[in-house]
TIBA-418138 format. One record per atom (N, C-alpha, C): x, y, z. Coordinates in steps of 0.2 Angstrom, whole numbers, plus 5000, padded with zeros to 4 digits. Each point is the difference from the previous one (the first is absolute). Example, Ala and Ser with C-alpha at 12.3 -4.5 7.8 and 13.67 -1.06 7.14 Angstrom:
REM residues 2
x	y	z
5066	4972	5039
4996	5006	5000
5004	5006	5000
4998	5005	4996
5004	5006	5001
4996	5005	5003
//
This chain:
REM residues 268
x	y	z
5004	4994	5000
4996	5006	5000
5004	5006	5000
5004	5002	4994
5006	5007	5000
4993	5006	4999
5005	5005	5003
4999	5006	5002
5003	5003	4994
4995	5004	4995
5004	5006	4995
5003	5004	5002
5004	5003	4997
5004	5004	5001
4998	5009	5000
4998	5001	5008
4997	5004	4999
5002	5006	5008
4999	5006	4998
5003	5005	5007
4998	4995	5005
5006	5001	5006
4998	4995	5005
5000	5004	5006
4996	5005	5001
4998	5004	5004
4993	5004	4999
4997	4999	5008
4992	5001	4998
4999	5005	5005
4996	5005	4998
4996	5003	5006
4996	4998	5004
5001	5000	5006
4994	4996	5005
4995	5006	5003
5001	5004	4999
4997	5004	5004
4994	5004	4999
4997	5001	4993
4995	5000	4998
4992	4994	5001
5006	4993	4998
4996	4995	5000
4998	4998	5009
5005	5004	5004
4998	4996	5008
4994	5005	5002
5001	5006	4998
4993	5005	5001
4997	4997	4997
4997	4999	4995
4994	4998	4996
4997	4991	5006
5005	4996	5002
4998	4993	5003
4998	5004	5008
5004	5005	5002
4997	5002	5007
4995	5004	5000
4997	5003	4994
4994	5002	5002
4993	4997	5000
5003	4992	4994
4995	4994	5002
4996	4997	5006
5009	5002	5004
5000	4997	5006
4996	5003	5004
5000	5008	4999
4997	5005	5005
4993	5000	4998
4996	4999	4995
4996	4999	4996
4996	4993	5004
5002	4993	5001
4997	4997	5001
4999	4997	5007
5005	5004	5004
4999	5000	5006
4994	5007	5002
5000	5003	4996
4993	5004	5000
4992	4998	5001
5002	4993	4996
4994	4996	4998
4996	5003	4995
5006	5003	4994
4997	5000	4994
5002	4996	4995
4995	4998	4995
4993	5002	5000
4996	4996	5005
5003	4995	5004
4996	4998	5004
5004	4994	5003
5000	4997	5008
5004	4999	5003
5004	4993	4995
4996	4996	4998
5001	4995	4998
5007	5001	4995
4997	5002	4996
5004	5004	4994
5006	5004	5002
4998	5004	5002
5007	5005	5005
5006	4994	5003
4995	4996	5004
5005	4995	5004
5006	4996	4995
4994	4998	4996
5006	4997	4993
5004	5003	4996
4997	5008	4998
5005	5004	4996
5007	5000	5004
4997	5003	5005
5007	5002	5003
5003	4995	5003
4999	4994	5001
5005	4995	5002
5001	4998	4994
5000	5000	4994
5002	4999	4993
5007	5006	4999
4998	5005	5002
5004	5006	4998
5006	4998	5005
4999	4999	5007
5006	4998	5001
5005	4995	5001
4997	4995	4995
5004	4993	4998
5003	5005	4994
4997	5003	4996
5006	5005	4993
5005	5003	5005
4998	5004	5005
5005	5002	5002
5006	4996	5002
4999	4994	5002
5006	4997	5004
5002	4996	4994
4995	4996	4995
5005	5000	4994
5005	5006	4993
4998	5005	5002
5005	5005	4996
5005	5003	5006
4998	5000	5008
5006	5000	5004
5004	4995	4998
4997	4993	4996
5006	4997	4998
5005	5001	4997
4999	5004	4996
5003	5002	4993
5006	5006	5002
4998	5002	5006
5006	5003	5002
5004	5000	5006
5000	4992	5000
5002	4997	5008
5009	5000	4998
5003	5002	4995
5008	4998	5002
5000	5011	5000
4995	5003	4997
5005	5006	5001
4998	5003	5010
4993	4997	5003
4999	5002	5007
5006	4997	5003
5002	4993	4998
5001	4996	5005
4997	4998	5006
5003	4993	5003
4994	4998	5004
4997	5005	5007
5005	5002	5001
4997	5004	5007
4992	5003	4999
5003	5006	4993
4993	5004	4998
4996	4996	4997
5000	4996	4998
4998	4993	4994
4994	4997	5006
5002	5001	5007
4995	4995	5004
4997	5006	5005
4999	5006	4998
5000	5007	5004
4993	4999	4996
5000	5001	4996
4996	5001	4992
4995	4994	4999
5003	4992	4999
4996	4994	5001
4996	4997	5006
5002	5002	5005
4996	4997	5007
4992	5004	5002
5001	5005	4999
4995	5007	5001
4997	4998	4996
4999	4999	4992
4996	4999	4994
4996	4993	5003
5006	4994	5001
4996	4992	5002
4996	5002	5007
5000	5003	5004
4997	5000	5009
4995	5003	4997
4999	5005	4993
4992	5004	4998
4995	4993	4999
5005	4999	4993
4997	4994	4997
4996	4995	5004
5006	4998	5004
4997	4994	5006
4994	5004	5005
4999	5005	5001
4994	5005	5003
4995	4998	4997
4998	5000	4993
4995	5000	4997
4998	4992	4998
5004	4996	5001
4999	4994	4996
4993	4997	5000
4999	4999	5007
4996	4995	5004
4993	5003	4996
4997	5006	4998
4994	5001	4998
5000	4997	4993
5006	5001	4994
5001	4996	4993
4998	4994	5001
5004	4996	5004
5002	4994	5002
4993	4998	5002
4997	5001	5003
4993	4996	5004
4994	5001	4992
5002	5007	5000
4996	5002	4993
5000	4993	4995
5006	4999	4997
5001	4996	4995
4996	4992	5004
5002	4998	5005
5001	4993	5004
4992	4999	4998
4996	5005	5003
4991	5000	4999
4999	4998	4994
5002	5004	4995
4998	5000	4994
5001	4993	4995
5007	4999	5002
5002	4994	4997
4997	4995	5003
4997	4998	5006
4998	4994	5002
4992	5000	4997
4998	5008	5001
4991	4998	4999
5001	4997	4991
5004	5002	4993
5002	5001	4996
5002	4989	4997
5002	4998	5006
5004	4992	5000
4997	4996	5006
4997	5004	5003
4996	4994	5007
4992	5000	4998
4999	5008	5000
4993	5000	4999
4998	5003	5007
4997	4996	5002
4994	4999	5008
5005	4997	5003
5004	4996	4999
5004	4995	5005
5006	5002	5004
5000	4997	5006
5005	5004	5005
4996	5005	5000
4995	5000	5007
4997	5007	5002
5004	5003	5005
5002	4996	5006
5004	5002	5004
5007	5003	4997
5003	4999	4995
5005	5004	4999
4998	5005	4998
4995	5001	4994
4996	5006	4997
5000	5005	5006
4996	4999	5004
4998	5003	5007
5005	5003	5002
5006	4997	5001
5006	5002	5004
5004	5005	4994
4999	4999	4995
5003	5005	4995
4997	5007	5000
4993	4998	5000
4995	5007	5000
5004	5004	5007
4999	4995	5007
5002	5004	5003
5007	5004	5000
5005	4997	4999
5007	5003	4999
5001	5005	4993
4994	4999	4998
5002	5006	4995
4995	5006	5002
4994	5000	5002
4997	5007	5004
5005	5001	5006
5003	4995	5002
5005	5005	5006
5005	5001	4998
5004	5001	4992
5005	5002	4997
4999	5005	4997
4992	5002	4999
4999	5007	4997
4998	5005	5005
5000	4996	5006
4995	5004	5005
5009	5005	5004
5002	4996	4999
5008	5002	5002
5003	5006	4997
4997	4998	4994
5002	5010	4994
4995	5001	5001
4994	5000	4999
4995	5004	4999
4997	5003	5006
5001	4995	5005
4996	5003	5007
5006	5004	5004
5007	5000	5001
5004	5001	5004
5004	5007	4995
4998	5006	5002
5003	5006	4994
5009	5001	5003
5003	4997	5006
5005	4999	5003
5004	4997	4997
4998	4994	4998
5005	4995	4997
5001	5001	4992
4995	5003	4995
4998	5005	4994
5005	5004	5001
5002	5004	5005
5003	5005	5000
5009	4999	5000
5001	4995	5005
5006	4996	4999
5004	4996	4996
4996	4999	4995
4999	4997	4993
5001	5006	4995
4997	5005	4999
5002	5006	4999
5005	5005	4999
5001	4999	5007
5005	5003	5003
5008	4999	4998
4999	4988	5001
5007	4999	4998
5001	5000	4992
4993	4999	4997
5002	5001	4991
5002	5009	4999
4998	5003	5004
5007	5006	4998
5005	5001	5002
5001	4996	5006
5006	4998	5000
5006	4999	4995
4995	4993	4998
5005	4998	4994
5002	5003	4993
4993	5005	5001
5000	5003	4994
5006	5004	4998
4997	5005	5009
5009	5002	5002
5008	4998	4996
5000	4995	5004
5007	4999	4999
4999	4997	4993
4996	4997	4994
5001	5000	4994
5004	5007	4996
4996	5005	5004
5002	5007	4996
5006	5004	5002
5002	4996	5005
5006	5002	5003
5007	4994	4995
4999	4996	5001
5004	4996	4996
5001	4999	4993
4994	5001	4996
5000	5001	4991
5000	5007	4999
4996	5004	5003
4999	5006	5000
5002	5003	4993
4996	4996	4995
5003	5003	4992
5007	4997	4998
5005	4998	5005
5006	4995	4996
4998	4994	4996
5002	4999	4994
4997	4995	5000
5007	4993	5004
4997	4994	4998
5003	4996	5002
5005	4993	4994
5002	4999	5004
5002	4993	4993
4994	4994	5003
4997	4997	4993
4996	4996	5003
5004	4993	4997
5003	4999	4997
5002	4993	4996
5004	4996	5004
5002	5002	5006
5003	4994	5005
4994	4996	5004
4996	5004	5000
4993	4999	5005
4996	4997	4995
5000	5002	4995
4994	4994	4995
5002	4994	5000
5008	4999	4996
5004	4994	5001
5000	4996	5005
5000	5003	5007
4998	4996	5009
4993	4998	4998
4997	5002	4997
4991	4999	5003
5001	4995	4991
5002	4999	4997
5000	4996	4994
5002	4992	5004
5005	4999	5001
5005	4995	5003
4996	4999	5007
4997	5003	5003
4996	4996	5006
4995	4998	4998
4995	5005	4994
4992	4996	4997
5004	4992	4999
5005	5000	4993
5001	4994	4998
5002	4995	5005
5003	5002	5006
5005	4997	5005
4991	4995	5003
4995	5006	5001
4995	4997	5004
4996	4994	4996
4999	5000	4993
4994	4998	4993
5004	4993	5003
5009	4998	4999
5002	4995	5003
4998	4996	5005
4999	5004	5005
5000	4998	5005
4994	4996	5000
4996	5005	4997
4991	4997	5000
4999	4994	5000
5003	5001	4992
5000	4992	4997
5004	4994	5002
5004	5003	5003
5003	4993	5003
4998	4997	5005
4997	5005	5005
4998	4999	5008
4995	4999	5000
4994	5006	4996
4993	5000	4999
4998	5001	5008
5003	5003	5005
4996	5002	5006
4996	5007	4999
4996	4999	5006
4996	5008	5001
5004	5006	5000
5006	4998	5005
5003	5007	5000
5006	5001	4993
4999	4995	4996
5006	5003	4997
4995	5002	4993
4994	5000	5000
4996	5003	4995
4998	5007	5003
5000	5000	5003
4999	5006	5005
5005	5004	4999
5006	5000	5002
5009	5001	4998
4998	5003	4994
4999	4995	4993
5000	5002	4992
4993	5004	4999
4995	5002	5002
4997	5004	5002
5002	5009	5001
5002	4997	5004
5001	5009	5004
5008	5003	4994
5004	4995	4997
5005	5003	4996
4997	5000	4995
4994	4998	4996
4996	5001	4995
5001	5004	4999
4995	5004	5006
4998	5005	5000
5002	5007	5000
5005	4998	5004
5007	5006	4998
5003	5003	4993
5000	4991	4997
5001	5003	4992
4996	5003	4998
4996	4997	5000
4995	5004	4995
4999	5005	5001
4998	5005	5006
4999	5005	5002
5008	5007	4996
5004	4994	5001
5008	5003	4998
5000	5003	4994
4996	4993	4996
5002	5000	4994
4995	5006	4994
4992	5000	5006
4997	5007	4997
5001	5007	4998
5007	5000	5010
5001	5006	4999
5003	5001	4997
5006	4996	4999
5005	5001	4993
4997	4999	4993
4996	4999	4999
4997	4998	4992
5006	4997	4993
5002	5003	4997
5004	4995	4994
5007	5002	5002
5001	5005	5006
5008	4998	5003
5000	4993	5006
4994	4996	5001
5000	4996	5004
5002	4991	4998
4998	4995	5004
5001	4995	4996
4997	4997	4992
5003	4998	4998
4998	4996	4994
4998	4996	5000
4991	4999	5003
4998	4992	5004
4995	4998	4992
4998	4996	5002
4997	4996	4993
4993	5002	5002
4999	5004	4993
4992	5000	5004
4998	5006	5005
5005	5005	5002
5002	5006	5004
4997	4999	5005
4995	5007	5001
4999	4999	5007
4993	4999	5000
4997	4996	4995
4994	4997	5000
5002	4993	5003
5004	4997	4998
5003	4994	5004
5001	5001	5006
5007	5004	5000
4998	5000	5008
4995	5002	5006
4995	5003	4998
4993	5002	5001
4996	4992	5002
4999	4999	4993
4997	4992	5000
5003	4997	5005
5006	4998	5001
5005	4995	5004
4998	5002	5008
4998	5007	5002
5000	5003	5005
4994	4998	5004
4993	5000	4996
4994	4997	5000
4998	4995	5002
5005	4996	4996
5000	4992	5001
5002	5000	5007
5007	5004	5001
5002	4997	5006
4996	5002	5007
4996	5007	4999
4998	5002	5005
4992	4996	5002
4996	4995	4993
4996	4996	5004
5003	4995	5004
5006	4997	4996
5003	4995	5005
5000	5002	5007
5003	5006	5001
5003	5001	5007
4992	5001	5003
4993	5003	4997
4994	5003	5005
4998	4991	5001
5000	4995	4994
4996	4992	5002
5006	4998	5004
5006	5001	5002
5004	4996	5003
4998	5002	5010
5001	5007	4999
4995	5004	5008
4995	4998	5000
4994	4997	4996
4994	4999	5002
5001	4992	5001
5004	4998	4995
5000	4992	5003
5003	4998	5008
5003	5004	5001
5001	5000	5009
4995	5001	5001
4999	5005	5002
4992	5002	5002
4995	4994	5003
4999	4998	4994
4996	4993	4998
5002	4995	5004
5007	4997	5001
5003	4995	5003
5000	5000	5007
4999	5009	5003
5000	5001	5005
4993	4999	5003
4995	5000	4996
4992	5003	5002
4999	4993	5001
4999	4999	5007
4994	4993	5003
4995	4999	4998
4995	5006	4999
4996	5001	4998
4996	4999	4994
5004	4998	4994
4998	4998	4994
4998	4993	4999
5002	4997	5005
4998	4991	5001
5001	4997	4995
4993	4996	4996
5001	4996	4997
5002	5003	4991
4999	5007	5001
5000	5003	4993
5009	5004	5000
5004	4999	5002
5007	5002	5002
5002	4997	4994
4999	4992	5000
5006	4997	4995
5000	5002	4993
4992	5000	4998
4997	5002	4994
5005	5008	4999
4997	5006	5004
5003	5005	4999
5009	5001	4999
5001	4997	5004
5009	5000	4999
4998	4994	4992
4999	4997	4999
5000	4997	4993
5001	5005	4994
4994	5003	5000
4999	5007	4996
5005	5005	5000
5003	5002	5006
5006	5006	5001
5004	4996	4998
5003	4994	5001
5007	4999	4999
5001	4997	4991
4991	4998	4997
5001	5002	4996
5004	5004	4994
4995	5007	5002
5000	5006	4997
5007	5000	5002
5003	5001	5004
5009	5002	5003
5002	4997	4996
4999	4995	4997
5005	4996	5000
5001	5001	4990
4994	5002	4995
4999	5002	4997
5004	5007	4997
5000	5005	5006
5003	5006	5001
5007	4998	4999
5003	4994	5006
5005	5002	5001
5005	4997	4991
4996	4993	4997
5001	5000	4996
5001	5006	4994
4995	5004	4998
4999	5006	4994
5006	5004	5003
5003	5001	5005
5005	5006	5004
5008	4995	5000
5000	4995	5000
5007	4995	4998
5001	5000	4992
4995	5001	4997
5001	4999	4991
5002	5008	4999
4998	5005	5002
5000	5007	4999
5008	5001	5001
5001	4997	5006
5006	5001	5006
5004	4997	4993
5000	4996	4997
5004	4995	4996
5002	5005	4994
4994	5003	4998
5002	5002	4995
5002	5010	5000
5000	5002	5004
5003	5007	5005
5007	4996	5001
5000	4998	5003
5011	4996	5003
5003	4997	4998
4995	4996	4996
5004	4991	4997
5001	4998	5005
5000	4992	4997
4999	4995	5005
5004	4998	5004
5007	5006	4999
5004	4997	5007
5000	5007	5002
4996	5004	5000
5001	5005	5006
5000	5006	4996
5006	5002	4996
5005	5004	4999
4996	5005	4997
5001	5006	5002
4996	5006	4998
5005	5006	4994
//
């Protein structure tokens, strides 16, 4: 997967405004908390994947000044995305079955939104820390741009290192792993447009590939879930039957993609 030959220095600082005001935007709860929730936890996965792109000029100290504050927002909002999708996808693959889990997700998700919505303290601290970081973005890019081609090439050789892994090991977490690097490229790869990788298929593949891998990881959490519920009784087996189906389906379409983005032994 070569890289054209193209300026290897990027401005970050127009692009980190535009993802923090998503941020600011969605913690607002607009247009609405559901949405908001998701925008701006999306805006700040871009963030921390184009802080990729300039992880050799900060170096690690600033590298982790800049990435831990972005993941402790992200990890903030999760739990309402996360229950959101779990509801969806089981009424969507269960139906009616597994009431007691059902139940138990409704509730964990009215008190994941009651926690932003009802509690304007916690809303504020969320707020407060996304200017924070918006801060120190503008402090550190501040219109310089940066060199990005060290930082592609690390997030290049870890996707492939991970797509490996996948396939060889095939566990939760190493899908999980090639997941979250996916996702970095591809994010990388929009901001840089035709100075970025030369992937087959561009960034509509990587798109695709990111899809694939993100139902794997929502039926992988839900098939916990499910393992976990005492409640489902005699209809548990059936439904983990269906999800590890569908998984296994996913996990299939996202190793042929993987294959054909790295080649079969890795190599990016």
């Amino acid at each position: 997967m070569p890289m054209p030959p193209q300026d290897d220095h990027r401005d970050l600082s127009d692009t980190g405004a535009r993802q923090f005001a998503r941020v600011r935007d969605g913690l607002a709860g607009r247009p609405d908390r559901d949405t908001g929730t998701h925008e701006a936890r999306k805006a700040l996965k871009r963030l921390r994947a184009l802080l990729r792109l300039a992880r050799l000029h900060l170096g690690k100290g600033a590298f982790r000044r800049h990435d831990l504050p972005l993941r402790d927002l992200g990890r903030a909002l999760a739990d309402v995305r996360d229950t959101r999708v779990a509801l969806d996808l089981l009424d969507a693959v269960a139906g009616g079955r597994c009431p007691a889990l059902r139940s138990r997700l409704e509730e964990r998700y009215a008190s994941a939104r009651a926690a932003l919505e009802g509690d304007p303290g916690a809303l504020e601290t969320l707020a407060a820390g996304a200017g924070e970081a918006g801060a120190r973005w503008r402090d550190d890019f501040g219109g310089a741009p940066v060199a990005w081609e060290g930082g592609m090439r690390r997030t290049l050789r870890r996707a492939a290192a991970r797509y490996v892994r996948a396939r060889e090991r095939g566990r939760d977490d190493d899908f999980h792993e090639w997941r979250k690097e996916v996702k970095h490229l591809r994010y990388q790869a929009e901001e840089l447009g035709e100075a970025g990788p030369d992937v087959p298929g561009g960034t509509a593949a990587l798109e695709a590939l990111g899809e694939s891998l993100g139902g794997e990881h929502d039926l992988t959490v839900l098939i916990g879930l499910v393992e976990a519920e005492e409640g489902c009784g005699g209809e548990r087996g059936p439904v983990l039957a269906l999800l590890r189906d569908r998984r296994a389906a996913l996990r299939g379409e996202a190793l042929a993609a993987g294959g054909r983005l790295f080649g079969g032994d890795g190599t990016a």
